[in-house]
C-alpha positions in Angstrom: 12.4 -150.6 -33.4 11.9 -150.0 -37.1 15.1 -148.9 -38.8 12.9 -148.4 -41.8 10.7 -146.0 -39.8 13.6 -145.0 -37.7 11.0 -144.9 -34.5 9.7 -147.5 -32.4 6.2 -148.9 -34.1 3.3 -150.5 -32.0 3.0 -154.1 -32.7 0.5 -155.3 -29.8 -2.5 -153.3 -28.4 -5.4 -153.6 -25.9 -8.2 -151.5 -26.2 -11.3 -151.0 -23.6 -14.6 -149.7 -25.1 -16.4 -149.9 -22.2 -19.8 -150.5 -23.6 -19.9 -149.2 -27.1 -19.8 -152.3 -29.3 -21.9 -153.8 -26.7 -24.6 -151.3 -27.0 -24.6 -151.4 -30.8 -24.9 -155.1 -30.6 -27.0 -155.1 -28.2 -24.9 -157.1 -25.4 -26.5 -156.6 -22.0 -25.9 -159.0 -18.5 -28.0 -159.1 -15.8 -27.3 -159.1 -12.4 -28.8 -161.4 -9.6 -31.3 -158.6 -8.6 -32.5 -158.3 -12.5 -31.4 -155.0 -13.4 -29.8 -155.3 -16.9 -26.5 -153.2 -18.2 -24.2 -153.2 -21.5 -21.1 -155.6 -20.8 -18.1 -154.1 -21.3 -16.0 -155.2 -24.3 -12.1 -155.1 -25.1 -10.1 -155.9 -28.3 -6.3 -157.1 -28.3 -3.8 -157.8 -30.3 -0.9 -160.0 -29.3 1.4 -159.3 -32.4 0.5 -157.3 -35.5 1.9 -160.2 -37.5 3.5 -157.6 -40.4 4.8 -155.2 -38.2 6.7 -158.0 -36.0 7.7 -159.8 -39.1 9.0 -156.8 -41.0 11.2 -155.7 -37.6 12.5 -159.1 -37.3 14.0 -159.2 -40.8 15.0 -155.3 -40.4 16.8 -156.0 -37.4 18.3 -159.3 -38.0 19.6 -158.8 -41.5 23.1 -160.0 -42.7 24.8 -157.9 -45.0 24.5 -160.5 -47.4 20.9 -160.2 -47.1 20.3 -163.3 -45.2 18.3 -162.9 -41.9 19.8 -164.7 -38.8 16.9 -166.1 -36.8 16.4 -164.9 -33.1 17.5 -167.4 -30.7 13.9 -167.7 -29.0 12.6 -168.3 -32.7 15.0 -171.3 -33.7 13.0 -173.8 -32.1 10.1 -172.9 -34.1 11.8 -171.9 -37.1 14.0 -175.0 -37.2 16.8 -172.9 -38.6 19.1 -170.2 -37.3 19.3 -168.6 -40.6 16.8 -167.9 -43.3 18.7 -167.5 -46.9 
């Protein structure tokens, strides 16, 4: 959620192109019987790193305009609060 946006946004993705990169690049396998093909090729995303960023600080703003860290975050962070 993206208060800004007031929507949910998309901050990971998985895309399949079958074979289209592969046949622009080219990319072929062959199987055990020597017939060739295009591989298959997908693209991902884990976190959109701005998009993530941006709804952590919308959504865990202080009024003071601090931000309070998420919980699963404050290991990493090594702060519960960033000022």
């Amino acid at each position: 959620w993206l208060p800004s946006y007031n929507r949910y946004v998309e901050i990971s993705s998985c895309s399949n192109f079958v074979d289209y990169q592969a046949r622009r690049m080219n990319i072929k396998y062959r199987t055990r019987d020597g017939k060739t093909g295009f591989v298959h090729t997908l693209n991902g995303s884990g976190l959109a790193v701005g998009r993530t960023t941006a709804a952590i600080l919308e959504n865990f703003q202080n009024a003071d305009g601090s931000v309070r860290v998420p919980d699963v975050l404050v290991p990493y962070m090594g702060t519960d609060i960033i000022k």
